[in-house]
N, C-alpha and C positions, 0 to 999 in steps of 0.2 A: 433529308426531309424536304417537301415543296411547299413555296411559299402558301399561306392562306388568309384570302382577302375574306376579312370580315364584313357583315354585311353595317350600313349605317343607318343608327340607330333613328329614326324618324319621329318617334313618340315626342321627346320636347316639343320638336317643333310644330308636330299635330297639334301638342293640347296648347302653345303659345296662339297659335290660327284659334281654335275652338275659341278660347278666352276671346280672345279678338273679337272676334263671328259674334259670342255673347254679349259682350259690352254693348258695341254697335246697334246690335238687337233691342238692348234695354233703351241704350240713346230713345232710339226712335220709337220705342214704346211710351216713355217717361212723355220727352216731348211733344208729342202730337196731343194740342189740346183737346182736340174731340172725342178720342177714345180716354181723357183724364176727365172728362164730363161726363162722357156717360157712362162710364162706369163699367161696360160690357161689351168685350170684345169676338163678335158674332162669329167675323173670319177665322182670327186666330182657333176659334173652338171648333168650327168645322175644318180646320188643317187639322190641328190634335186628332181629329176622328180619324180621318184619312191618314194620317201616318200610324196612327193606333192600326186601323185595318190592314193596310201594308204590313206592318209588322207582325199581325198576324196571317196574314196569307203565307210571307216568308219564311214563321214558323213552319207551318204546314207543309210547304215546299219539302222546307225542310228535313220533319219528319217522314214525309212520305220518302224521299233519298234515301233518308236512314233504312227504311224498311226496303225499299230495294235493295240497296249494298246489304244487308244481314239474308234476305233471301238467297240474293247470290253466294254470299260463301256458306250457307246454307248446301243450295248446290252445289255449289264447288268441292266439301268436304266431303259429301253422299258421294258425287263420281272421283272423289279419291281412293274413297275406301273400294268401291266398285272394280277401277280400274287395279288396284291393288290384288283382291282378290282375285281378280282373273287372272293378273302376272303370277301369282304364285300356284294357281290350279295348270297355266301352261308349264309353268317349271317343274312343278311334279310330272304332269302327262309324258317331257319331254325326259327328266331326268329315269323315269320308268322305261321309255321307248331306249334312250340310250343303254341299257341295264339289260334290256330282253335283246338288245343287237350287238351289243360289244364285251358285256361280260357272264355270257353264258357259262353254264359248269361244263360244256362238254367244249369249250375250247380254254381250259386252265390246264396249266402244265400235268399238273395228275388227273386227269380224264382218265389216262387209263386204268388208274386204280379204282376210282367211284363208278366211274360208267362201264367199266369189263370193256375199255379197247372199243367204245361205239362215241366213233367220229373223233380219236386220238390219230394220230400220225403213227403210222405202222415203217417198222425199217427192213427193208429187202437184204440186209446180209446176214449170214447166217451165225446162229449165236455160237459156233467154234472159235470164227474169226474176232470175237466182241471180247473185250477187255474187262477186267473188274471196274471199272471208272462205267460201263455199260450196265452194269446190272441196275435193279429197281428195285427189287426184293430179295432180302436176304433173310436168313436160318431164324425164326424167332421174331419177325417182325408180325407176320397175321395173325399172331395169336390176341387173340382180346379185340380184331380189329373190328367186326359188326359189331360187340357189344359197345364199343368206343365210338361209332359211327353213330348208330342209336341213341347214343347219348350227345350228342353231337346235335344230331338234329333234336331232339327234343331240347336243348339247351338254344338253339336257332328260333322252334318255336316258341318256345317261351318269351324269348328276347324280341321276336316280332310281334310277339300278345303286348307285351312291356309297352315298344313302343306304339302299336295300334291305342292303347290304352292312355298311354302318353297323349298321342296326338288326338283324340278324344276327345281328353280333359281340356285342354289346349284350345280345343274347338269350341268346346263349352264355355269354359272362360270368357274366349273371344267375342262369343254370342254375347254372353254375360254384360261382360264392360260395353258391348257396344249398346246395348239395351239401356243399359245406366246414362252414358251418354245422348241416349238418342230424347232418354225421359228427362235430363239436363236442360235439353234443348228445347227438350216441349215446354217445360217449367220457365224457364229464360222467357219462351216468345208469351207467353200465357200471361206473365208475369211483367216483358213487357206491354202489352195489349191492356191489359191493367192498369199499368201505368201510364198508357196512353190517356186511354178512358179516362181517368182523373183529375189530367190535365186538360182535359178537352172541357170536360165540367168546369174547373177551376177557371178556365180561359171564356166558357160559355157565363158563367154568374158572374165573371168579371166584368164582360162586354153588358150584361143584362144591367148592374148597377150603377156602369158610364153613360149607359142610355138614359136613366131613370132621373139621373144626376143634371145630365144635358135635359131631359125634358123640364126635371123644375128650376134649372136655371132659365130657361126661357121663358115659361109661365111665370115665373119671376118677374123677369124683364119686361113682359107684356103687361102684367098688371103694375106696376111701378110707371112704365107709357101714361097707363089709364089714366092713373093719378094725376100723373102729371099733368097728362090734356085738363084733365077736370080741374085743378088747379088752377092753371091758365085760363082755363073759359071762365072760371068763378074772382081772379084778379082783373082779368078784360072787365066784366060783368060790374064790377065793384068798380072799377075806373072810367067806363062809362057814365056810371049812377056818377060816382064822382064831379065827372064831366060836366051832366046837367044839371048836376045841384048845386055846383061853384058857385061864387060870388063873380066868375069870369063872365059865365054865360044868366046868371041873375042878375046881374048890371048891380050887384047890392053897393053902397057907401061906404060897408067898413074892408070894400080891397083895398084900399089906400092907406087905413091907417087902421092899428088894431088894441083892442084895451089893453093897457098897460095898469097891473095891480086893479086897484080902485076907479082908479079915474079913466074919464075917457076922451080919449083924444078928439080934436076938434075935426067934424065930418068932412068931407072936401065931394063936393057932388061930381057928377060924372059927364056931362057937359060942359062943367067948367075945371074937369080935372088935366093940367099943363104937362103930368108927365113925374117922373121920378124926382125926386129930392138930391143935388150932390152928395148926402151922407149915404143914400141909399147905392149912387152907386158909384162911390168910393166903395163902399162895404161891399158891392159885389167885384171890381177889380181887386181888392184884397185878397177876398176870396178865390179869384180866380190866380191871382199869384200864387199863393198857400197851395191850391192844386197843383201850379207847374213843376214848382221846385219840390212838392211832395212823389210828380213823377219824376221830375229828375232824379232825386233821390233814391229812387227806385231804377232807375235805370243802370245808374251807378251799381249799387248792389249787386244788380243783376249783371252787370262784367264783369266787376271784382270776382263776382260766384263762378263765371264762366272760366273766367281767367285763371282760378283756384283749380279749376277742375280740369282744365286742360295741361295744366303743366302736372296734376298729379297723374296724368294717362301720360305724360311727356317722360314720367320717373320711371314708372312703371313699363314704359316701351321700352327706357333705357336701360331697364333691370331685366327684362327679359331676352335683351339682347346680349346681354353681359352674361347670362347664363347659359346661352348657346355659343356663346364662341368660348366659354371655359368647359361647355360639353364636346365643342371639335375638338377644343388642344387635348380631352383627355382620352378621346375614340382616336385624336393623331398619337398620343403617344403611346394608346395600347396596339396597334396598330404597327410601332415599331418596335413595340416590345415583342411582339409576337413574332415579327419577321427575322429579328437579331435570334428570338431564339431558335426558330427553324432554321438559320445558318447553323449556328451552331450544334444543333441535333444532324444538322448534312454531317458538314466538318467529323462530327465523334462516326458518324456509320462511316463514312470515308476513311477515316484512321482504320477501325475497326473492320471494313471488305480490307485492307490491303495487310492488316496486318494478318488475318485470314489464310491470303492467298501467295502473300511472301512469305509469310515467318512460320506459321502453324502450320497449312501441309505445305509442306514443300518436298516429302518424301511418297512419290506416287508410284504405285505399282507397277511394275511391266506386266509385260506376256508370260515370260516364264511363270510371275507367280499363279494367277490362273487357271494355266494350262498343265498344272501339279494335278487339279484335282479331278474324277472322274477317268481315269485313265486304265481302271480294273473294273471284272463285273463285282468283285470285291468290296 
């Protein structure tokens, strides 16, 4: 047996890449604040189209291949039968021309008896000198012979109706079944064409409903825009009015200080107002401390979270790596299972040629045996 290299198997480590490929993908989709704002990712949807339509083109490709390869052995199997038929219509023409050149009745050994001596070998000595081993007719043999001859060929003609009839039927038949087949085949393409069609619909109201789908996500999108401008022009709007109605821009007395419950605080004018209180801004450094540390806090989290996530892709790289090299050791060790056993299938035919050609014949013929036979016309 000869060694056979198998081939290696690729598939893990495609779908370890794919996965890959995905995560990565998601990363960078999660992450990017702007597409987690708005909501609607325009690109991505006209990619999806564009490989949607690729992959339908490549159908189509496709299927149009297919119907070229079925055309061609379509023809392929038409000029088989063709060329068939002609090889066997020269085989008859030739096996009939051999027939009317080589085995006529008037050059068979008894010519002379059927044909009365026309175009038999006639012998120049005379029948005094001729031996009994010479004679062709003896006492008692022409009796019955036309009526025997007549029945002879009537049994010829018959047996050539037989066959004419035979091959005939034969003929028929063959018409038959090819007819069968040929309406197989119409059925098949008819039926594939059908099946085309169907799929063509199927693939046409699929693309019609992705269209339909993409159009009111984007009517979607644009009216949600709208809102939102409107939104925004009607908070501008309101924070303007804001603006000029303040107590900032009305110079009023109570920005400085504001009713508390019942009572009311003592007015402080605005020409003679000095500026903030130290409670007030102590109260706003507080406040502004309570922020940092509430970002810090947040920062924090958000490492922990990072650092959580990345050693579980750190498990996960190391688990999928652990799974390809227990896929090499298993393609290595079928790989030498297979090889040990092709030695071994050598080794038994090796045993088996010699003990063949050592031990089982080793009694071969000469010449003498051979040359025994054929050696009479007998």
């Amino acid at each position: 047996m000869y060694k056979v290299d198998l081939p290696l198997d690729q598939s893990i480590e495609n779908a370890v890449e794919r996965r890959r490929s995905a995560e990565t993908e998601r990363k960078a989709r999660i992450f990017n604040t702007r597409l987690r704002v708005m909501g609607l990712d325009v690109s991505a949807l006209d990619q999806q189209v564009q490989k949607k339509k690729h992959q339908q083109n490549m159908e189509i490709q496709r299927d149009k291949a297919f119907d070229k390869l079925r055309e061609y052995y379509d023809e392929a199997l038409l000029q088989q039968d063709i060329d068939e038929k002609e090889k066997q219509d020269t085989l008859r023409a030739e096996l009939t021309q051999y027939r009317a050149t080589h085995q006529c009745v008037e050059d068979s050994r008894d010519a002379d008896l059927k044909c009365g001596l026309k175009g038999a070998f006639s012998s120049t000595t005379s029948e005094g000198k001729l031996g009994p081993a010479s004679m062709t007719l003896f006492q008692g043999e022409h009796i019955g012979e036309e009526q025997m001859r007549r029945e002879q060929m009537k049994k010829t003609d018959r047996d050539l109706r037989a066959q004419k009839e035979d091959n005939e039927r034969k003929h028929v038949g063959e018409k038959q079944r090819e007819m069968i087949v040929n309406k197989e085949l119409v059925l098949q393409d008819l039926r594939g064409v059908q099946l085309h069609a169907l799929d063509e619909e199927c693939k046409k109201a699929t693309r019609i409903a992705l269209d339909n789908y993409n159009h009111a996500l984007t009517a979607e999108r644009a009216e949600r825009l709208k809102e939102q401008h409107r939104r925004e022009e009607m908070e501008k709007r309101a924070e303007m009015q804001h603006t000029l109605t303040s107590d900032m821009m009305t110079e009023c007395a109570d920005a400085a200080e504001r009713e508390l419950g019942g009572r009311r605080a003592a007015r402080v004018l605005v020409d003679r107002w000095k500026g903030m209180s130290p409670e007030q801004l102590s109260a706003i450094h507080r406040e502004r401390e309570e922020q940092r540390q509430e970002r810090e806090r947040q920062r924090d989290a958000e490492k922990i979270q990072n650092a959580a996530w990345e050693l579980q892709l750190l498990k996960q790289s190391r688990k999928a790596e652990e799974e390809d090299r227990r896929a090499e050791e298993l393609r290595r060790e079928k790989r030498i299972q297979a090889d040990h056993y092709n030695m071994q299938l050598a080794r038994e035919q090796q045993e088996h040629q010699e003990f063949l050609n050592k031990k089982l014949y080793t009694n071969k013929p000469s010449k003498d045996y051979f040359h025994q036979f054929n050696t009479s016309s007998r």
